[in-house]
Each structure stands twice: as C-alpha cells, then as structure tokens.
ROGU-954478 format. One line per field, with one value per residue (C-alpha): residue number from 1; residue in three letters; chain; x, y, z. Coordinates in nm, 2 decimals. Layout:
% ROGU-954478
num [NUM:...]
residuo [Ala:...]
cadena [A:...]
X [X:...]
Y [Y:...]
Z [Z:...]
This chain:
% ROGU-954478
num [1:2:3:4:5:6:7:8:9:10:11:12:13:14:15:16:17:18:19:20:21:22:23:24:25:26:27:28:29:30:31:32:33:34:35:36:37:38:39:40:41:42:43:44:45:46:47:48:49:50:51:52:53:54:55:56:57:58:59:60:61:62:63:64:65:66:67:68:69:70:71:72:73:74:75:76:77:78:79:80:81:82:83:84:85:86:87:88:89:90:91:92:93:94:95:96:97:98:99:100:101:102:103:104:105:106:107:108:109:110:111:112:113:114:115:116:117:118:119:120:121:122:123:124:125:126:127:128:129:130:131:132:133]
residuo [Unk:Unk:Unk:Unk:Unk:Unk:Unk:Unk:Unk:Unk:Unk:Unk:Unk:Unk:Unk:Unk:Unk:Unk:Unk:Unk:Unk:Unk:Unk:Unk:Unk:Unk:Unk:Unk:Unk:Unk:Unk:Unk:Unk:Unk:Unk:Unk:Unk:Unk:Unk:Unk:Unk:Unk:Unk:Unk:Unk:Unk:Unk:Unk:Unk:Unk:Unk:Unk:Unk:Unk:Unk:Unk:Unk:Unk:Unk:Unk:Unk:Unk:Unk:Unk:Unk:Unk:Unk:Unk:Unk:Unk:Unk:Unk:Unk:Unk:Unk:Unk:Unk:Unk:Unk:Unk:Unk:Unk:Unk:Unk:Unk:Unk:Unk:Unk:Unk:Unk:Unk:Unk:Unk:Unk:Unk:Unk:Unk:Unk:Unk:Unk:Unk:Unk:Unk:Unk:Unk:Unk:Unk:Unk:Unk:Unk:Unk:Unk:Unk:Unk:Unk:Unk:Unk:Unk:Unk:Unk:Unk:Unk:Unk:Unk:Unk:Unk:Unk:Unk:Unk:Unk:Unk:Unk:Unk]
cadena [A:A:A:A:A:A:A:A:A:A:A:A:A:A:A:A:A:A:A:A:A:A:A:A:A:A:A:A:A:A:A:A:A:A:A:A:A:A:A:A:A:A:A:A:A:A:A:A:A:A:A:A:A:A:A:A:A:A:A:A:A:A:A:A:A:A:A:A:A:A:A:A:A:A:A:A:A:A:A:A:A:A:A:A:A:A:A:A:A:A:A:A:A:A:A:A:A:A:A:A:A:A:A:A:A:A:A:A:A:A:A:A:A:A:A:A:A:A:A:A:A:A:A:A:A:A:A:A:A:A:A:A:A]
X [0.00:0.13:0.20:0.03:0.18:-0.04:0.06:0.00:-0.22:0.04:0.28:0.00:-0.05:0.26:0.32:0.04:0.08:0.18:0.38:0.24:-0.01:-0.14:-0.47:-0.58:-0.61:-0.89:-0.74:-1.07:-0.87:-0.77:-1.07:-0.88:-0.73:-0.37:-0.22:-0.04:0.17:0.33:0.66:0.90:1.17:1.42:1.23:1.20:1.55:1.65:1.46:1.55:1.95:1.87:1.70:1.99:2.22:2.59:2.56:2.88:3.01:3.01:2.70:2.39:2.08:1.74:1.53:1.19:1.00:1.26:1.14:0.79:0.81:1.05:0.77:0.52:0.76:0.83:0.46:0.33:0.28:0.08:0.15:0.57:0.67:1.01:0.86:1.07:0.74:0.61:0.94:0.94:0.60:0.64:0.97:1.11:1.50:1.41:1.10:1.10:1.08:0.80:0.52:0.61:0.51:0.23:0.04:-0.11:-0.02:-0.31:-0.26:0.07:-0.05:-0.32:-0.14:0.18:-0.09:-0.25:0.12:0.19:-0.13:-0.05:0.24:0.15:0.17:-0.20:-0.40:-0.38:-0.77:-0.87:-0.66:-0.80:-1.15:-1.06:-0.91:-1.22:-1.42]
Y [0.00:0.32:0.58:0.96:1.23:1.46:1.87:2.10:2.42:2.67:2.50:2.50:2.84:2.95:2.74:2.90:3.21:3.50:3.83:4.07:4.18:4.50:4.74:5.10:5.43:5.68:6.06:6.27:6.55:6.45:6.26:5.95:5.60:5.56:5.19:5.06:4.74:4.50:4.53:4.28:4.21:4.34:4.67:4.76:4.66:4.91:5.20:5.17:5.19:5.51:5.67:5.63:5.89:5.87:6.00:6.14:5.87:5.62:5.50:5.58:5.72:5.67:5.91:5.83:6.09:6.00:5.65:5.69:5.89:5.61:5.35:5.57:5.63:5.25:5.10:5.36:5.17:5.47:5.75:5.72:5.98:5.93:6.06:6.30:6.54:6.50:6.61:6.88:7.00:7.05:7.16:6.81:6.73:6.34:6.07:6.16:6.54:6.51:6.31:6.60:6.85:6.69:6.55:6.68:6.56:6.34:6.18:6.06:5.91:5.74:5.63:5.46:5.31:5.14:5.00:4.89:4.71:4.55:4.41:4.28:4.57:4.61:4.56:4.22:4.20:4.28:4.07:3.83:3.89:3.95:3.58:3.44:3.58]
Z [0.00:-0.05:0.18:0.11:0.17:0.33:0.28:0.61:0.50:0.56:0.32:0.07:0.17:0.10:-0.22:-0.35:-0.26:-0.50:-0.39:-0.68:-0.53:-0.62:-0.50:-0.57:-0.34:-0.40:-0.40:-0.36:-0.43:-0.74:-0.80:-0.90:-0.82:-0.75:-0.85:-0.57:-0.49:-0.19:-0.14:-0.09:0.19:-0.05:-0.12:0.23:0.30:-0.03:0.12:0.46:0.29:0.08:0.41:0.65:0.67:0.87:1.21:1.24:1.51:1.26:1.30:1.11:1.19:1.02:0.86:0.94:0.74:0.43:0.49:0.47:0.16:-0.05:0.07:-0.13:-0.43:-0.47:-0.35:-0.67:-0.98:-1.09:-1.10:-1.13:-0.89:-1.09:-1.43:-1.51:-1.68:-1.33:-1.17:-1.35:-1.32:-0.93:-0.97:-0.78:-0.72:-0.70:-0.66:-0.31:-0.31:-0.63:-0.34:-0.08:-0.33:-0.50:-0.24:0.05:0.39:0.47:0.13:0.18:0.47:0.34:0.06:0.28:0.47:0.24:0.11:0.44:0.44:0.16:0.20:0.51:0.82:0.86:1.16:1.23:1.34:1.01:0.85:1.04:0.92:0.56:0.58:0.74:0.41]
C-alpha cells in the first residue's frame, strides 16, 4: 500500500501564494485612483538603505520621514513619482521630493498606509477577518 503524503495548510499556503499583489487608493482631491503594490523584503530593506544617513560617530541614523516617503515612491505603480514630466511640473529634485510637493499631507499618509497594508503591516484584526471571508 502506499503511503500519502499529506501537505499542512500553511505550506499549501505559501506554495500557493503570489507576492504581486497590487490594490488601488482613491485621492478625492484629485478625484482619481492611485495603483499601488506589496513590497517585498528586498524593497523595504532598499529604502531603509537610501533613508539612513551617517551620524557622524560612525553609526547611522534613520530618517523616518525619508522613509515613509521612498515607501510611497516604490509602493506607486501609478503614477511614477520618478517621471521626469512629473518632476518637473512640481519643480522636484528626485521621486521623493515630487510626493512632498504633489500631495497633500493626509494623502501621503493614506497612501503609505494602504502599502503597508498591503504588503502585510496592517492591523492584524482585520486581516484576520478578511481571511475568514
């Protein structure tokens, strides 16, 4: 007789289990949808580089603010906050200086929330619930 193999459900889980995953962020203001995605462990790992600066004892120390705003540039699908006709529409050294100038406070926040959510930082009750439905 031979033996099954019987599978546990979070290796099926995880076999089966995509990391693309992508959502959309309502901007009243602008009365339109912004494309978002998940990022990876790489991604955050990338952006938490490019937001520490030296700390002149040879450590570094994190930018917090910086870091919020590189989640937002790299969770965008759409719009690029790296186009450069963007850029240069709000006058914009980089990515990051183009979402403090187009977007208003309370957007950026909304908008890094939702990426957090996304890739898996969201409130743990209602992930919960959205995995009961």
């Amino acid at each position: 007789m031979a033996k099954q193999t019987q599978t546990k459900p979070g290796l099926d889980a995880l076999l089966g289990a995509t990391l693309e995953l992508t959502n959309e962020v309502y901007i009243p203001r602008l009365k339109t949808h912004f494309t978002i995605k998940a990022l990876g462990n790489e991604d955050m790992r990338k952006i938490g580089d490019r937001a520490s600066k030296p700390d002149g004892k040879g450590g570094k120390t994190s930018d917090d603010q910086l870091f919020n705003t590189l989640v937002i540039v790299k969770g965008c699908v759409d719009p690029d906050f790296n186009d450069k006709a963007l850029k240069a529409h709000y006058g914009a050294a980089d990515d990051a200086d183009c979402v403090t100038k187009a977007l208003l406070p309370g957007e950026m926040s909304k908008v890094l929330q939702a990426i957090l959510n996304l890739s898996g930082f969201g409130n743990e009750e209602e992930l919960i619930e959205d995995a009961k439905n």
